[in-house]
NUTI-20909 format. One record per atom (N, C-alpha, C): x, y, z; residue in three letters. Coordinates in steps of 0.05 Angstrom, whole numbers, plus 5000, padded with zeros to 4 digits. Each point is the difference from the previous one (the first is absolute). Example, Ala and Ser with C-alpha at 12.3 -4.5 7.8 and 13.67 -1.06 7.14 Angstrom:
2
526448865156ALA/498250245000ALA/501850245000ALA/499350214986SER/501650245001SER/498550225014SER/
This chain:
176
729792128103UNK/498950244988UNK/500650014970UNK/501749924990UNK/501949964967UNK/498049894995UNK/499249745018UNK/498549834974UNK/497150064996UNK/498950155016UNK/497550125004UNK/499850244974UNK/501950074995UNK/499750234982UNK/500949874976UNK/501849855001UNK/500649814972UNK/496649984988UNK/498949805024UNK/497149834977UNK/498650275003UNK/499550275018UNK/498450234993UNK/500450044968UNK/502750024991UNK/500650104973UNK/499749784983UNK/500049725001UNK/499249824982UNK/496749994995UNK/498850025019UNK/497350015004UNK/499050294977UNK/501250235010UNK/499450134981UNK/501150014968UNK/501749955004UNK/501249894963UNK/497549864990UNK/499349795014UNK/498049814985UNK/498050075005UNK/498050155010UNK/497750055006UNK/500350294995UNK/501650125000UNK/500150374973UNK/498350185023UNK/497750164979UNK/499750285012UNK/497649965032UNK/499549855001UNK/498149995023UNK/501850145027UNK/502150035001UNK/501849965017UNK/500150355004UNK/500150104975UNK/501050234988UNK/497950205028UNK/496949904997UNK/498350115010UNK/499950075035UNK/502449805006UNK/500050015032UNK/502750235000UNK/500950154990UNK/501550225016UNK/499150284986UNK/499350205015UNK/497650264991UNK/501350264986UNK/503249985014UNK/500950224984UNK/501249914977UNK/499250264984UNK/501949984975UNK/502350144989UNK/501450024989UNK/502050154990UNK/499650054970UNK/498950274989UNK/498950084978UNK/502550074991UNK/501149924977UNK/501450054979UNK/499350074976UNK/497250074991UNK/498850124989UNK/501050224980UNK/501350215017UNK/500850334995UNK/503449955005UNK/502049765012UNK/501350035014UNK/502450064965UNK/502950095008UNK/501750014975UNK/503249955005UNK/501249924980UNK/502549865005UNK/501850225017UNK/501249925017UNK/502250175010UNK/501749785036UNK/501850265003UNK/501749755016UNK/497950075025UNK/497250135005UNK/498549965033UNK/496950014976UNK/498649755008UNK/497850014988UNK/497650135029UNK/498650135001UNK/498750045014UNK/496649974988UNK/498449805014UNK/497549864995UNK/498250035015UNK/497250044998UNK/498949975026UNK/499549755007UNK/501149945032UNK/500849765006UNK/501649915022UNK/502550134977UNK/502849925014UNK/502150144974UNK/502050015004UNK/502250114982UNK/501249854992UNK/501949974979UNK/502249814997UNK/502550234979UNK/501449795012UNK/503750134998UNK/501149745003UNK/503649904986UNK/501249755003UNK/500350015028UNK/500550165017UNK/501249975023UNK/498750135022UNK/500350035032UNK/499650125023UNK/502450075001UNK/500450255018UNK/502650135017UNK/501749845017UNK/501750004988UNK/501649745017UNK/501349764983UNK/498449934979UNK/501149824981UNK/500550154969UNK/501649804984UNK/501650214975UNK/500349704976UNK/499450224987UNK/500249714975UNK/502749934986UNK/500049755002UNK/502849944994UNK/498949784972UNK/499850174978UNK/500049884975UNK/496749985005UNK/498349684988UNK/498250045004UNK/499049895030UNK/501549945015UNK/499450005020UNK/499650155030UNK/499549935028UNK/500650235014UNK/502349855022UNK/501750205024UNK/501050055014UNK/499350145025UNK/499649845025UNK/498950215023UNK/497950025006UNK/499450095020UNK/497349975017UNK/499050204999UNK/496750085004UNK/498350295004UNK/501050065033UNK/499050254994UNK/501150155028UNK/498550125004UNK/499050145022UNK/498550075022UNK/499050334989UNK/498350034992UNK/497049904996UNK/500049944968UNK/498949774998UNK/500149894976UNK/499650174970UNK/501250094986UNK/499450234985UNK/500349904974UNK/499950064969UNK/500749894974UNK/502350204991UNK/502749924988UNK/501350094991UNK/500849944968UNK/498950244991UNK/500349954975UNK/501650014978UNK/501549714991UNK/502949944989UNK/498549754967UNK/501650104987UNK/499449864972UNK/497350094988UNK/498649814993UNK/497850124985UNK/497349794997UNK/497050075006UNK/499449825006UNK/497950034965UNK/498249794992UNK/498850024978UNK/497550005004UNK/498250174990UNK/496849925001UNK/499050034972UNK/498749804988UNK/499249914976UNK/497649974985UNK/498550014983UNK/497649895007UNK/499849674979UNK/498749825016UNK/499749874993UNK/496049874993UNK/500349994981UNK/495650054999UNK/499850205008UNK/498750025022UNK/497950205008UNK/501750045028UNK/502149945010UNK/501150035027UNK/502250074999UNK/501250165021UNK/503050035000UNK/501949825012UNK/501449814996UNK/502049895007UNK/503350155010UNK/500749885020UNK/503750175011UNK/501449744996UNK/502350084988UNK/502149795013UNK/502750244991UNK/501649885007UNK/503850085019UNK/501850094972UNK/501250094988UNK/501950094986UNK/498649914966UNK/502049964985UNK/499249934975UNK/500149744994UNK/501449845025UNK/500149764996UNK/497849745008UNK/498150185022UNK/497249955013UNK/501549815022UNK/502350015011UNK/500949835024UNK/501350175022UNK/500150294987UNK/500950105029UNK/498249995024UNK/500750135027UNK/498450085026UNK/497350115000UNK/498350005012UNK/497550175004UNK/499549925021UNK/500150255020UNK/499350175028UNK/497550034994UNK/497749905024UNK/497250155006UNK/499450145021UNK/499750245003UNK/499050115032UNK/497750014997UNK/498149855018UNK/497150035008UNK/500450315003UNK/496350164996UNK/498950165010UNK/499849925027UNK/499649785018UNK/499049855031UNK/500949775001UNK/499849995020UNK/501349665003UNK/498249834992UNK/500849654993UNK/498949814994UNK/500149825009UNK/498849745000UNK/500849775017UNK/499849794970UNK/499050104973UNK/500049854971UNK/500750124979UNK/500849914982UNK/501250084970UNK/499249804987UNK/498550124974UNK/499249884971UNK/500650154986UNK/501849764969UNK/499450174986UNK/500649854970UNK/500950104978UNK/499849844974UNK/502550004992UNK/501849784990UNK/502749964997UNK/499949884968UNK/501750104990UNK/500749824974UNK/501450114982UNK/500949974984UNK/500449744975UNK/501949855007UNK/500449725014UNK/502749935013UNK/500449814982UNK/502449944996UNK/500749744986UNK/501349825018UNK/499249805011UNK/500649845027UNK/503349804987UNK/501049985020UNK/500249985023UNK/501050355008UNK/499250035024UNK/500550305006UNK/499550095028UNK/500150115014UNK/499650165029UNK/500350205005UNK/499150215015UNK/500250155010UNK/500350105031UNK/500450135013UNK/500250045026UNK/497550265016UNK/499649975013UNK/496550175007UNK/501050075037UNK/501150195004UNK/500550125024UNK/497750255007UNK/499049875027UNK/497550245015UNK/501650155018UNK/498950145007UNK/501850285015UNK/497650175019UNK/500450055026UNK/499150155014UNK/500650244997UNK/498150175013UNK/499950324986UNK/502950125019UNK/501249915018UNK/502249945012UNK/503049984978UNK/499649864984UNK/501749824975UNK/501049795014UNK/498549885011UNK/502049735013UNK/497949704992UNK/501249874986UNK/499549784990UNK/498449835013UNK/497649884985UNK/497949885026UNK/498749684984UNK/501350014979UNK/499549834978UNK/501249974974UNK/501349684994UNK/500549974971UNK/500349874986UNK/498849954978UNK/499449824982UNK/500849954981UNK/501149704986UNK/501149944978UNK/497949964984UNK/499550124983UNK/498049944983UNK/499749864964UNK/499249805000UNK/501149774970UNK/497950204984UNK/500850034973UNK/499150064974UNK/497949904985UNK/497950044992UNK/498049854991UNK/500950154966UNK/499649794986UNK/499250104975UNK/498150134993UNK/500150274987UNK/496650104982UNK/499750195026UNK/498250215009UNK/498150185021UNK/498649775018UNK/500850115030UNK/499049785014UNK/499550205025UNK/498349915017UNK/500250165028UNK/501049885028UNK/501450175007UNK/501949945021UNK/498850215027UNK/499849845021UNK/497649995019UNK/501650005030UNK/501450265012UNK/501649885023UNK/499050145032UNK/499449825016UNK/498650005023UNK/501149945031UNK/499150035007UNK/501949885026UNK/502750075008UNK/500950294981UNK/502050055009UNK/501050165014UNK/499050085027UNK/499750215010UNK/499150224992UNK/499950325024UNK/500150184982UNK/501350174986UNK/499450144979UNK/502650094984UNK/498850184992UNK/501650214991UNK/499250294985UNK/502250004972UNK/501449894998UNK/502250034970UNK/501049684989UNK/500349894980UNK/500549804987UNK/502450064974UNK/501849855002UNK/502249984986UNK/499649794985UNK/500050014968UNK/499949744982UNK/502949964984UNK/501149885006UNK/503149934983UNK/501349705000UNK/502150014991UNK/501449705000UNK/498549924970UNK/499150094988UNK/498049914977UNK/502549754979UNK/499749804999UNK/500949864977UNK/499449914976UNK/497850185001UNK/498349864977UNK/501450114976UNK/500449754985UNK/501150134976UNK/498850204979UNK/496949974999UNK/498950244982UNK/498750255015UNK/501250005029UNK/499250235017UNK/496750015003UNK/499850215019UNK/497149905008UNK/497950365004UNK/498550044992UNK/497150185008UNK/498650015016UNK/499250135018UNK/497450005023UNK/497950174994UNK/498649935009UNK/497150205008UNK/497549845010UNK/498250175003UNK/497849965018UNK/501149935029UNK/500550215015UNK/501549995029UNK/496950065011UNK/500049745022UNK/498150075029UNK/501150005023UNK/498950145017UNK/500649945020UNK/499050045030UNK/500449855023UNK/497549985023UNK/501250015021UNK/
């Protein structure tokens, strides 16, 4: 199943937005504004769920029952062009928590500025909070789209472990 979702996400790195078009919801960040619980139409984001606690820029602990966003540190929404971009503290490497509006069985979305070598860690979560998927995910240099499928279903997503040394931005969230 790893390696099935490995070449899903290589496939989309190299072949970009066609990919973008196969998952229907979106997460408008549009209107959204910096604070420690971003609320989007979509899905929400906060560093953490109930249950886990940030320990520096990282996290500690598991979501708990019913998966909820707990909102600790501070998250950033930016604009970049014409779009709003989020990423994690001032350093762009802390945590970022997603709670779907519904559950999903896919996530897309737009990652960057990485300066490789680098990884991150990509944990799915049932509306439960109990772990159903997780992914090490390698760093592409420059905005790239990162395309993840097959991983059961999930209602909340945890992004951390980030090593990238020039920290990293998201946006354009889909999801199906």
């Amino acid at each position: 199943m790893r390696q099935q979702t490995t070449a899903l996400i290589i496939i989309t790195l190299l072949f970009g937005s066609a990919s973008m078009a196969l998952a229907e919801n979106e997460i408008n960040l549009s209107n959204a504004k910096s604070g420690a619980l971003i609320k989007a139409s979509g899905g929400s984001f906060a560093q953490t769920f109930a249950g886990q606690s940030l320990s520096g820029p990282e996290i500690t602990g598991q979501p708990v029952n019913p998966l909820t966003l707990s909102p600790a540190g501070k998250l950033f929404v930016d604009p970049m062009g014409k779009i709003n971009t989020i990423y994690s503290e001032v350093t762009y490497k802390g945590p970022i928590s997603l709670l779907l509006d519904t559950d999903a069985k896919s996530l897309c979305f737009i990652m960057g500025h990485g300066q490789p070598p680098g990884s991150l860690k990509i944990d799915f979560f049932n509306a439960e909070g109990t772990l159903v998927h997780s992914v090490t995910q390698k760093i592409v240099e420059g905005y790239n789209i990162y395309n993840f499928k097959e991983v059961g279903t999930f209602r909340g997503v945890t992004i951390h472990e980030n090593d990238d040394p020039a920290g990293l931005r998201f946006y354009d969230f889909h999801y199906e």
